[in-house]
Each structure stands twice: as structure tokens, then as C-alpha cells.
C-alpha positions as CSV (number, residue, x, y, z in Angstrom):
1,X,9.7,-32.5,9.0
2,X,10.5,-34.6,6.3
3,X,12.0,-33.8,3.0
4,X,9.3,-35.0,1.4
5,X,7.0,-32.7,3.2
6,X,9.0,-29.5,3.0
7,X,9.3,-30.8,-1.1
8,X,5.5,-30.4,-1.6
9,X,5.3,-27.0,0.1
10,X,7.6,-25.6,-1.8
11,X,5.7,-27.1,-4.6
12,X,2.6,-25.8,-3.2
13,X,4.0,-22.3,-3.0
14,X,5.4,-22.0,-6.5
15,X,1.6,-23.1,-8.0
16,X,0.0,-20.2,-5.6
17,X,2.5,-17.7,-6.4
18,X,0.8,-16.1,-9.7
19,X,-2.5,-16.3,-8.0
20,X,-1.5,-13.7,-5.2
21,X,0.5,-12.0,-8.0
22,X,-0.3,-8.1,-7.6
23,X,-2.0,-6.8,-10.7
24,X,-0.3,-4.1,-12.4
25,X,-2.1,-1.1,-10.9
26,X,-1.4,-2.4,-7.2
27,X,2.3,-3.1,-8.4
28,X,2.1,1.1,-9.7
29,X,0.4,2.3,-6.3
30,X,3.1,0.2,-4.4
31,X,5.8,2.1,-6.5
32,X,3.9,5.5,-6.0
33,X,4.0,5.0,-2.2
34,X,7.6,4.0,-2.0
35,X,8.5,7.1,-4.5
36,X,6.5,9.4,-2.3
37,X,5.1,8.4,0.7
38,X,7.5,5.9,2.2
39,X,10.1,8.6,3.7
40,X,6.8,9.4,6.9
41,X,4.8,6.6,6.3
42,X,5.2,3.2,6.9
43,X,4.0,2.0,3.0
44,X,3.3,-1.8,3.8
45,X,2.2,-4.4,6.6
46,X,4.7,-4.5,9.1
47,X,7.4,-2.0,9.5
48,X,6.8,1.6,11.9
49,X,6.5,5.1,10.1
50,X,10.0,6.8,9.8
51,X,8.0,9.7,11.4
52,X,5.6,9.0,14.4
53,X,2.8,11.1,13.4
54,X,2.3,9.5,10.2
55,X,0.0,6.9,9.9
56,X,1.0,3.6,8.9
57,X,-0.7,3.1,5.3
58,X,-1.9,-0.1,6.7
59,X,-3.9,1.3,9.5
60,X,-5.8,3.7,6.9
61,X,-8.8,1.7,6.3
62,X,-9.4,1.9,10.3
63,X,-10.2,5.3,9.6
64,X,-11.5,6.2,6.0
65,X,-13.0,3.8,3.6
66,X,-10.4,3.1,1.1
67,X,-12.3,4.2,-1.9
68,X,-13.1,7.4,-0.2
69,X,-10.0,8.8,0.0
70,X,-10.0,9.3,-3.7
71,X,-11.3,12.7,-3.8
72,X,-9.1,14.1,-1.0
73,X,-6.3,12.4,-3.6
74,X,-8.0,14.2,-6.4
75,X,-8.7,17.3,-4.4
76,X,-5.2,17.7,-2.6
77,X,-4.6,16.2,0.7
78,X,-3.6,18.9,3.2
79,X,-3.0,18.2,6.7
80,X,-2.4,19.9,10.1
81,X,1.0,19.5,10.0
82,X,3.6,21.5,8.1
83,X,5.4,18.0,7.1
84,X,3.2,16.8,5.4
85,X,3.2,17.7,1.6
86,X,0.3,18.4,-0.2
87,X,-0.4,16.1,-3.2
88,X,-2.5,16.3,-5.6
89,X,-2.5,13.1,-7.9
90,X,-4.1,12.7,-11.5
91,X,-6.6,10.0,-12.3
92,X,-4.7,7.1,-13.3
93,X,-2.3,7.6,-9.5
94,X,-5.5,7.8,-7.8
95,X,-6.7,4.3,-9.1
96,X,-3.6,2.7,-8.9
97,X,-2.8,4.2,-5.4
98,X,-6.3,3.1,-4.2
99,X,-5.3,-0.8,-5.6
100,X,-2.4,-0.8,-3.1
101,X,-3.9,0.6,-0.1
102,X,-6.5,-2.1,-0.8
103,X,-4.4,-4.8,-0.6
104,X,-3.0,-3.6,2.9
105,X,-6.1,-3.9,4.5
């Protein structure tokens, strides 16, 4: 490649950059999901779950319709298992939590 060529991509990539910028409530929802999620699940597109049995965030829409899961946010999530916590998250987490799963689809 020339350095011409590896110039105007790196052009290229700073001119994109603010257009894939993640908005503010994805950027909160990311922070919620490292904060609280992040120590079972894996919280973004490529790494494993620390624990086996918890699904990969990025997998979620596979099984649930993102917007869906806001009333099992709202409502508590309980599972089978006694390592999983049980949340319950307010309005504002549920929105912003919502925004990052979307983005992981």
C-alpha cells in the first residue's frame, strides 16, 4: 500500500468517526453493563462471558426483541440460577440500557 493510500484512510476514518459516535444514552447503557453486568456477561461484540451460563449481551436479540426486555428490566429480572442477581432498574437505566443492547445487535 502506498503512503498515500493509507494517508486518505486515515483521513477517511477521522471524518466518519463522529458519525458512528455513540449518543449519550448508549454511552450510559455501555457504562451500566460494565458497572453491573460485565463480571457474567460478556457486555460487547467479541469477547466470551466470564461465566458460561450467561449469555453474551450480544446474542440477546437472538432471543427477545430488544425493546421487550424493558418490562422484565422494569419488573425485575429473575432467573433460574442463584448467580444471577435480580435487578430492578428505574426508567431512565431502562432506556439507556435498551440503547446499548441495540447497538450490539
Amino acid at each position: 500500500m502506498t503512503r498515500h493510500f493509507l494517508y486518505q484512510v486515515a483521513i477517511a476514518a477521522v471524518l466518519i468517526a463522529p458519525a458512528v459516535a455513540a449518543s449519550p444514552a448508549e454511552q450510559r447503557g455501555k457504562a451500566f453493563a460494565l458497572n453491573n453486568c460485565a463480571k457474567c456477561h460478556s457486555v460487547d461484540r467479541v469477547t466470551q462471558s466470564p461465566l458460561k451460563i450467561a449469555p453474551p449481551f450480544r446474542t440477546l436479540h437472538e432471543r427477545y426483541r430488544i425493546e421487550t426486555l424493558a418490562e422484565a428490566f422494569a419488573e425485575g429480572i429473575y432467573t433460574g440460577h442463584p448467580t444471577m442477581p435480580a435487578f430492578q432498574l428505574e426508567a431512565d437505566q431502562i432506556n439507556d440500557l435498551l440503547a446499548y443492547l441495540k447497538t450490539l445487535e
